[in-house]
Structures are given as structure tokens and as C-alpha cells.
KOLPALO-223588 format. One line per 3 residues: number of its first residue (from 1); their letters; for each residue x, y, z of C-alpha. Coordinates in Angstrom, 2 decimals, padded with zeros to 5 digits. Example, Ala and Ser with C-alpha at 12.3 -4.5 7.8 and 13.67 -1.06 7.14 Angstrom:
1 = as = 012.30/-004.50/007.80; 013.67/-001.06/007.14
This chain:
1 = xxx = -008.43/-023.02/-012.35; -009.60/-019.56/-011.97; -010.68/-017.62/-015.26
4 = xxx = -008.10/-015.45/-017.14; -010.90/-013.35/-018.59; -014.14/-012.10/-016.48
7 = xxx = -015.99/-008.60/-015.01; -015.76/-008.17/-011.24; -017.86/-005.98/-009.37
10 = xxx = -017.15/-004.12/-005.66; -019.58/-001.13/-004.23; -018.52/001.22/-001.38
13 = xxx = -020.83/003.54/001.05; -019.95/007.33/001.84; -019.24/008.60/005.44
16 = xxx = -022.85/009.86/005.12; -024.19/005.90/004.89; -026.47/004.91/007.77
19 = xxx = -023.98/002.10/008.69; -020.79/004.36/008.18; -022.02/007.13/010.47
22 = xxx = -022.01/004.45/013.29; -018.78/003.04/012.34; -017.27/006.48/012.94
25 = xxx = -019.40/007.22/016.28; -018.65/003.47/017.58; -014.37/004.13/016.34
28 = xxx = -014.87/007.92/018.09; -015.68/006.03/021.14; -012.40/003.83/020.88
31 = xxx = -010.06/007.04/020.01; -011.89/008.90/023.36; -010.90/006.78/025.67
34 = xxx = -007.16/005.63/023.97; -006.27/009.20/024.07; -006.67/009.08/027.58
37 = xxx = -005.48/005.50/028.58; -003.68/003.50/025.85; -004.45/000.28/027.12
40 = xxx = -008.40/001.33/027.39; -011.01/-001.79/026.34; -013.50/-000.95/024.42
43 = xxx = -016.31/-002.83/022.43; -018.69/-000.20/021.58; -021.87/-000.41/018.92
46 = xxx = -024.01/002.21/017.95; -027.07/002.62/016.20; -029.05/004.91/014.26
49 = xxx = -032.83/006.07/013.22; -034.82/009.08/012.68; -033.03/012.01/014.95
52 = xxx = -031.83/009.29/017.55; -028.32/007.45/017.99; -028.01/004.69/020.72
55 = xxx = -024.31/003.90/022.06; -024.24/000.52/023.84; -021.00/-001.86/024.53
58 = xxx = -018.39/-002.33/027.05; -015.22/-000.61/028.04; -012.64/-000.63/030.91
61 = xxx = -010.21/002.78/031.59; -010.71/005.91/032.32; -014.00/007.91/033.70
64 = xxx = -015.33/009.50/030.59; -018.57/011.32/031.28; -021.35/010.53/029.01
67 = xxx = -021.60/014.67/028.21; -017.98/014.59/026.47; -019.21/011.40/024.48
70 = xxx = -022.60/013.38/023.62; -020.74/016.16/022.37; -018.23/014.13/020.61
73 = xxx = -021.31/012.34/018.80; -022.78/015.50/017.61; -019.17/017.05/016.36
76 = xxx = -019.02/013.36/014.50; -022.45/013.98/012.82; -021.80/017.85/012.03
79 = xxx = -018.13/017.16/010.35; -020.32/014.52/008.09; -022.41/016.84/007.04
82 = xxx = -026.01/016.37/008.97; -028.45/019.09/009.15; -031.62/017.97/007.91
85 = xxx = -034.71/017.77/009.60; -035.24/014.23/010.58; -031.05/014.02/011.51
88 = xxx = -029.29/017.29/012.68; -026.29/017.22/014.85; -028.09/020.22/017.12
91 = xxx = -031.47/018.19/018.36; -030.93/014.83/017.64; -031.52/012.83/020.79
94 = xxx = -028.26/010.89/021.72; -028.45/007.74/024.45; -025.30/006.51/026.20
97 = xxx = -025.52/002.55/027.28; -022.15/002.09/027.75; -020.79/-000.71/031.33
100 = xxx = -018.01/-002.08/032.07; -016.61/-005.19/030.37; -017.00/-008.22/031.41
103 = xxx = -014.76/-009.29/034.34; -014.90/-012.95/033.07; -013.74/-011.62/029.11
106 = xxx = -010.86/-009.06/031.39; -009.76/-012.44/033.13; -008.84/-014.47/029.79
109 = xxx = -007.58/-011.87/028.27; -005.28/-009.88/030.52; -001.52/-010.97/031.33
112 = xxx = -001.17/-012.22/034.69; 002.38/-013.84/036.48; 003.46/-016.52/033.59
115 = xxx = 000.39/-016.12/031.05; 000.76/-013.70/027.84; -001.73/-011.11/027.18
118 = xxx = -004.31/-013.64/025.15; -006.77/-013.00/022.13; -010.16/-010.66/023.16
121 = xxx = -011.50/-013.59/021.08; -011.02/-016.68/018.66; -012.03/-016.16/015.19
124 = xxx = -009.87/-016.04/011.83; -008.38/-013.31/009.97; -007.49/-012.76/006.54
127 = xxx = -004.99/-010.11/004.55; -004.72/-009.33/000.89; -003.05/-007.34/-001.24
130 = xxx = -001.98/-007.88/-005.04; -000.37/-005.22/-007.69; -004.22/-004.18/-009.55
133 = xxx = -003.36/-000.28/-008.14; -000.72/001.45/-007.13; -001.68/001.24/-003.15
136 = xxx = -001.66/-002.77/-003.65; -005.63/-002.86/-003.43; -008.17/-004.78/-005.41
139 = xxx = -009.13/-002.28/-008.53; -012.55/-002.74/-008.13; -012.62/-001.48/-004.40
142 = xxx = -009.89/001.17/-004.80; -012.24/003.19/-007.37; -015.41/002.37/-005.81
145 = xxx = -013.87/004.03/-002.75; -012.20/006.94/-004.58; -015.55/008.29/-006.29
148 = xxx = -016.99/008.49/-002.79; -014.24/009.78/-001.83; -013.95/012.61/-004.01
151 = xxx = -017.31/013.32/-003.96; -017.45/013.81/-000.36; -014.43/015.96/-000.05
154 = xxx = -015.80/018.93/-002.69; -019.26/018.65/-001.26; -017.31/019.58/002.13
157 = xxx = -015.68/022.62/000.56; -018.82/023.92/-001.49; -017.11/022.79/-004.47
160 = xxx = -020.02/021.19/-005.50; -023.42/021.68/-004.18; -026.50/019.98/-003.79
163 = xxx = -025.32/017.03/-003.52; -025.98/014.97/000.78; -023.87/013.03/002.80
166 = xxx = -025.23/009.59/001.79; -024.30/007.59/-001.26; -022.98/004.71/-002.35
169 = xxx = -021.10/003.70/-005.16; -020.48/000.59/-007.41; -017.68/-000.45/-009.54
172 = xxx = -017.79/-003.48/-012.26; -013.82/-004.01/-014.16; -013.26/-006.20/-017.27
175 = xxx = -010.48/-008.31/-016.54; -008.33/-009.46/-019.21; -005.70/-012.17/-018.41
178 = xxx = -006.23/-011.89/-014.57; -006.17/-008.27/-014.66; -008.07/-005.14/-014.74
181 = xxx = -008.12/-003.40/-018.15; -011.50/-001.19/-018.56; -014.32/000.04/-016.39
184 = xxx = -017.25/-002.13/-017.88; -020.48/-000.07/-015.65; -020.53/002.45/-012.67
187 = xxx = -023.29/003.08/-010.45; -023.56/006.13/-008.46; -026.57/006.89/-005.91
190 = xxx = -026.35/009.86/-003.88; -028.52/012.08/-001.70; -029.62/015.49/-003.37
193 = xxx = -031.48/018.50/-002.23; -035.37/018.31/-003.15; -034.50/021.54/-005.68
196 = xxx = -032.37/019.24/-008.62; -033.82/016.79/-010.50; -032.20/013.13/-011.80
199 = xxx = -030.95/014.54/-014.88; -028.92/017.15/-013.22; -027.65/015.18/-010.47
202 = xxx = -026.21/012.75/-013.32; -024.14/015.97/-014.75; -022.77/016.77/-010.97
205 = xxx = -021.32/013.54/-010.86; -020.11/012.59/-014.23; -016.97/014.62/-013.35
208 = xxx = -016.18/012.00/-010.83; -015.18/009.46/-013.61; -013.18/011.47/-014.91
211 = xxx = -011.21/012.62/-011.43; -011.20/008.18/-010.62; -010.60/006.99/-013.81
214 = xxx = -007.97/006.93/-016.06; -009.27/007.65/-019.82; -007.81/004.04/-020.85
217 = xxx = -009.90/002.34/-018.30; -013.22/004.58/-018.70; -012.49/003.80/-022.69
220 = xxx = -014.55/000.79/-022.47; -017.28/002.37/-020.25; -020.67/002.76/-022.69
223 = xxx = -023.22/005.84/-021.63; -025.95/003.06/-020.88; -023.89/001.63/-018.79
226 = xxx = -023.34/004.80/-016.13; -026.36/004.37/-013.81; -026.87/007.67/-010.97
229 = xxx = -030.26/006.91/-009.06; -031.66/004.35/-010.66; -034.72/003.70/-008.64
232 = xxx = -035.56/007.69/-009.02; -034.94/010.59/-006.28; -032.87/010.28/-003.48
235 = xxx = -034.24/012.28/-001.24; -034.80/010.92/002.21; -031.69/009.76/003.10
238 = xxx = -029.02/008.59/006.28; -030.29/007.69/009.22; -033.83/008.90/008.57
241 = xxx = -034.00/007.05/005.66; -032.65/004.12/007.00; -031.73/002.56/010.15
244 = xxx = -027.72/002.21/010.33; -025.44/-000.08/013.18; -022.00/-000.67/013.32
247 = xxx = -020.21/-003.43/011.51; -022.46/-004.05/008.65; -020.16/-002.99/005.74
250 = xxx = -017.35/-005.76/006.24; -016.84/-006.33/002.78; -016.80/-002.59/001.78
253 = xxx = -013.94/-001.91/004.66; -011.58/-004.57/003.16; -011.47/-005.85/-000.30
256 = xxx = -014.79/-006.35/-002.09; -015.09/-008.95/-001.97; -012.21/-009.99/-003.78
259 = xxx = -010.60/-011.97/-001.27; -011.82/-014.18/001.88; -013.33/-012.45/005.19
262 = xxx = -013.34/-013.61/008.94; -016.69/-012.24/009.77; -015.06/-009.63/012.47
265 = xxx = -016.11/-005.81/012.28; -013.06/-003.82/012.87; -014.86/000.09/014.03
268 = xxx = -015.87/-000.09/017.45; -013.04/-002.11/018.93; -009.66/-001.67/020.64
271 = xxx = -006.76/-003.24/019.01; -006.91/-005.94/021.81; -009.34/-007.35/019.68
274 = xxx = -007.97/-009.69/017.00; -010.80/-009.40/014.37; -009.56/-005.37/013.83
277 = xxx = -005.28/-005.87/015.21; -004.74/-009.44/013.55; -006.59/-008.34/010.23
280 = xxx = -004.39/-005.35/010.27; -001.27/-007.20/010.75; -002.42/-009.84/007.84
283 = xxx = -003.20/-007.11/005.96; 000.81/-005.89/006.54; 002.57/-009.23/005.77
286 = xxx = 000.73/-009.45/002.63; 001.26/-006.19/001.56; 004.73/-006.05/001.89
289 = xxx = 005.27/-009.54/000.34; 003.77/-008.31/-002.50; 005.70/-005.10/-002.04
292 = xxx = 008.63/-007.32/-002.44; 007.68/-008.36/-006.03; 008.18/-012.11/-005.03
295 = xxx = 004.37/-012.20/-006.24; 001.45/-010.74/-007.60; -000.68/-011.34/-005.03
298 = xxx = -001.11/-013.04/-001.79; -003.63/-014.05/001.16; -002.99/-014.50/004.47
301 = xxx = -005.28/-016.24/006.79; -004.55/-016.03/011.41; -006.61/-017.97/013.44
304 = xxx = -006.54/-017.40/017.13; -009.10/-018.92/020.35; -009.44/-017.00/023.38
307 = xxx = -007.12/-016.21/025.97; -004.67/-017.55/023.53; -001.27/-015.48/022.85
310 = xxx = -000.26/-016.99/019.72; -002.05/-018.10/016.40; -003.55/-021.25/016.11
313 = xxx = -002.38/-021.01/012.69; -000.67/-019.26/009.70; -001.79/-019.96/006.52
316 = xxx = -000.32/-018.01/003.15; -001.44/-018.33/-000.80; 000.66/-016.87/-003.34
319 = xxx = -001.49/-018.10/-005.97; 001.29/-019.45/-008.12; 001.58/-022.95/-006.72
322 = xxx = 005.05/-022.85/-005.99; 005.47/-024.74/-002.84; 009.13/-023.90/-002.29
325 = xxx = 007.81/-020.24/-002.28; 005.29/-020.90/-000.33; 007.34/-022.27/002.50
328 = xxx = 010.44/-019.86/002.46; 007.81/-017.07/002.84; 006.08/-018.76/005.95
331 = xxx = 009.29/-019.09/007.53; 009.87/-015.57/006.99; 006.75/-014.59/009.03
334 = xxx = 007.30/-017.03/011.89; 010.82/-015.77/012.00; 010.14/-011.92/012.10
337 = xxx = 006.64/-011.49/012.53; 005.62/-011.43/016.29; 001.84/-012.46/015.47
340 = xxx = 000.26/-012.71/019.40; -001.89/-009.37/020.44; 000.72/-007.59/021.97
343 = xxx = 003.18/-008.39/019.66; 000.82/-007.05/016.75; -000.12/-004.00/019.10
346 = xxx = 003.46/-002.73/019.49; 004.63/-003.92/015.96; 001.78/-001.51/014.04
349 = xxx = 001.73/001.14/017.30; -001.94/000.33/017.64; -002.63/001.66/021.21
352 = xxx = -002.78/005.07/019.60; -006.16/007.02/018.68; -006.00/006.51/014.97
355 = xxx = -009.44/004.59/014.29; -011.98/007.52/013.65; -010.50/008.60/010.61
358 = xxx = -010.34/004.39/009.41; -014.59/004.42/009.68; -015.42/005.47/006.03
361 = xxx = -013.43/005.16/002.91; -011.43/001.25/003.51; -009.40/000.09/006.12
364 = xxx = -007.06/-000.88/003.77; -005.37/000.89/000.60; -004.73/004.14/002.70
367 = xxx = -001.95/006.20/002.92; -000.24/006.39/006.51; -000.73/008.84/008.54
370 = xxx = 001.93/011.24/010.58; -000.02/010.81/013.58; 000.16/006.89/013.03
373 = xxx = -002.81/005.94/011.27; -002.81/003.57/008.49; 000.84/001.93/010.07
376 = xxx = -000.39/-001.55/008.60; -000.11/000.26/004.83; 003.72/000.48/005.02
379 = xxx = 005.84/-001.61/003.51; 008.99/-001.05/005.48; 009.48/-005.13/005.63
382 = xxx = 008.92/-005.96/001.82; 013.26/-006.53/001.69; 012.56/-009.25/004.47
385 = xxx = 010.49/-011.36/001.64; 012.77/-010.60/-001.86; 015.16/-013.90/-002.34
């Protein structure tokens, strides 16, 4: 049985992170060529170092010459806010490595006379949501992001200055009869200009608790227990400080850890590609079950092989051991879910450039966008679950 009373901890990275700025770059890459074909492949990675970013990775669709993709790196850099001298969206040098995909992949994959569009690849996929915050998110997470967040956005406008793009951010919640009830520590490290020292850059981000927290959660936060560079300066930072590739924050783009993950990156890939659509879509059912008040939280786990149309398996936890639940809401999903790639495409509009602005920030506990970003954070089907 699962402990009533306990501290849980998630971090989250800025758009400014090492790893982040490739997510963004590889999910660029993705929105570049669905703008132009919606049914583009893509399975790009990027990395990053001192004044360098390497794209490698595999598409199929349209001719895009590597000079739009070079610009559209440096515009991806210069919107972050990069121009120091060992990574500047002017000089840095910027390598293309992209090929076509694989012909064998395209062949188990791709609809053909009888055979359903199949899975880009097996693996299994988990959703959560439960009723911690407002947007149905893990508290933990939601405020870890929403610091950064913040942070980010008035260092953008000049609001606040000498603050960099890269930080990170860690949350740690007392939990009181499974839920949260005060902010126990917060860690903040960002990136500063050489001109501040620590004890300043603690006062330029102290506000930030106040903008994330409510005053009854921060009530049980203790001075000592607010930590803003704790190894010192924070200088060197991004890519120059640190080598950064796509797909390495997994647990800081869904729910900290608080639930199960697949393994899958999501940035970088089309929405042929299970581990980002099917994680999406499991993401959806369980946020509109919980939506539906029927319970306070729930995981959903998809499996899928290869080639395959439809899941291997469904697998839902309501955490209330209620079996009769339990099986009324599988029937639900099997009834009005349509859970094979194309089904899950056309169900959350996925063939639609909406994955840039998904790179930094969560995949998950967003608000939908007008464009159609952020369709899997709707809970238009959370009457299909009430009883």
C-alpha cells in the first residue's frame, strides 16, 4: 500500500538547457517539413557543443534545402536567447546530416492494398493525469515547470535582467493524505552575467515563488531550505558549458517522475511515431477520465510492435481497486477510442506543425493552442467516462 504521508520531488530544465535547445531544433525540423507535406517522416536528432550544432536523422517528403534548415536553426537559438561568445546564433557553425529513411522502416509502416498504416515502432506508452493542479498534472512537475517558465518569459521582455537562458529548477511537496499540501525545498540554478554575484542572483529569483506558489503552499517552505546555485557561479553555461542531444529529458517532458515511462523521446519525431502520438493519446484518455471525476487519478499504459495497426494492449489503473470500474472504463476506450496510428493522428489532428512550441516547458499540462497545439490537453470526452 502506497504511503498516505511523504515529500516528492520533480526538477525541470529551461528552453536555454543544453538538451532542451536540441529538443526544439530536432521538433523545428519536424514542424519544417509538416508545414509543407503533412504526411512528412521525420526522425531527426541534434546535438550540441561549444559554437557547433549537428542535425542527423531521417526523413521522407518534401525537398527542403539544408540553407532554410540553417537559418531556421539560428532563428531557434536567437528566440532562446543565445549570444554569448562560445554559442551565438550569428557564427555558430551548423552541420546538416539529414537522408532519407529507411526504405525497409517506409515498407512496415506505410498502408498498402489490405494492410493499415502500422506502428513506426513497438514500444509501450504510458498517460497520467490526477486532480494535484488545476491542469490535471502532477504538483511537483507543474511548479517545477512554471518557475522556469516565468523566469524565462520576463528575462525575454527585459523584465528582469541578468539573468541567461539556462537553468533548471527543482521542486520537493509534502504530501499529506496522498496529496500535496506545502512546498517542503526549491532549488533554482540559473545562468547569470559575470557582473552579479550569488547573493543577488538569489534576490532576482525569490520573486518567482511568489508568482508559482500559492502563500498556503510556500507556508511550509523554511529560508534554508531555498537553494539558487548551490555549487557557486553559473557562469559558463548551454551548450558551451555542456554538451546537449535530443531526448535526454524524458522524465522532465511528462510527469516527474510521478508516474511510469516507455523510454520513447517525443521532440524530433513525426506523429507516425508511437512513442510521441500514442503517449499523447494516453495522455488524453487519462485526462479526460479524470476530467470526468469518476477518479482521482489514472494511468494508462499502449503497447504496440511494428508494422502493427492496433495495440497489443490496453492497460488502465484507477488506483482505487474497483474492478467493476476498472472494466466499464476499458470498455469505454475500446468502444470510442480509435487507438492504431492513424486513428490517433486524425483523432488529436497531429499531422499539423505544432511540436516546436511542445520542446521546453512539458508535453503535458499545457493549455491548447488555436493553431492546434496541445489537442491531447482537452477534455472534450470526459462525459464519455461519468456513469
Amino acid at each position: 500500500m502506497k504511503k498516505k504521508n511523504y515529500l516528492f520531488t520533480s526538477e525541470s530544465v529551461s528552453e536555454g538547457h543544453p538538451d532542451k535547445v536540441c529538443d526544439r531544433i530536432s521538433d523545428m525540423v519536424v514542424d519544417t517539413y509538416l508545414a509543407k507535406e503533412p504526411f512528412s517522416r521525420v526522425a531527426c536528432e541534434t546535438l550540441t557543443t561549444t559554437n557547433k550544432v549537428v542535425l542527423a536523422g531521417e526523413t521522407r517528403g518534401p525537398e527542403i534545402k539544408k540553407d532554410e534548415l540553417t537559418q531556421k536553426v539560428r532563428e531557434c537559438i536567437k528566440d532562446i536567447g543565445y549570444e554569448q561568445k562560445g554559442f551565438h546564433w550569428k557564427n555558430s557553425n551548423i552541420e546538416i546530416c539529414l537522408h532519407s529513411q529507411s526504405s525497409d522502416i517506409a515498407m512496415g509502416v506505410d498502408s498498402k492494398g489490405n494492410k493499415d498504416e502500422g506502428a513506426g515502432d513497438q514500444g509501450i506508452m504510458f498517460g497520467y493525469a490526477c486532480n494535484e493542479t488545476e491542469s490535471l498534472m502532477p504538483a511537483p512537475i507543474y511548479y517545477s515547470h512554471k518557475i522556469l517558465e516565468l523566469m524565462a518569459a520576463d528575462r525575454k521582455k527585459g523584465i528582469v535582467n541578468k539573468l541567461e537562458p539556462d537553468s533548471k529548477s527543482q521542486v520537493t511537496m509534502m504530501y499529506e493524505n496522498g496529496m500535496p499540501t506545502k512546498v517542503k525545498s526549491v532549488v533554482i540554478s540559473t545562468q547569470h552575467s559575470s557582473d552579479v554575484n550569488q547573493s543577488q542572483v538569489r534576490e532576482i529569483v525569490r520573486p518567482y515563488l511568489a508568482k508559482s506558489f500559492s502563500k498556503e503552499l510556500l507556508s511550509g517552505l523554511k529560508e534554508e531550505e531555498f537553494y539558487v546555485n548551490p555549487t557557486g557561479q553559473f557562469i559558463i553555461g548551454g551548450p558551451d558549458g555542456d554538451s546537449g542531444l535530443t531526448g535526454r529529458k524524458i522524465i522532465v517532458d511528462t510527469y516527474g517522475g510521478a508516474a511510469p515511462h516507455g523510454g520513447g523521446a517525443f521532440s524530433g519525431k513525426d506523429p507516425s511515431k508511437v512513442d510521441r502520438s500514442a503517449a499523447y493519446a494516453a495522455r488524453y484518455i487519462a485526462k479526460n477520465i479524470v476530467a470526468s471525476k469518476i477518479t482521482n487519478k489514472c494511468l494508462i499504459q499502449l503497447a504496440y510492435a511494428i508494422g502493427v495497426s492496433k495495440p497489443l494492449s490496453i492497460y488502465v489503473d484507477l488506483f482505487d481497486k474497483d474492478e467493476e470500474k476498472t472494466k466499464y472504463v476499458e470498455n469505454v476506450i475500446k468502444n470510442n477510442f480509435d487507438l492504431s496510428p492513424r486513428g490517433i493522428r486524425e483523432m488529436l489532428s497531429l499531422n499539423k506543425p505544432i511540436y516546436e512550441c511542445t520542446a521546453a516547458y512539458g508535453h503535458f499540462g499545457r493549455k491548447p493552442g488555436a493553431n492546434g497545439s496541445f489537442s491531447w490537453e482537452k477534455t472534450d470526452k470526459k462525459d464519455l467516462f461519468s456513469k
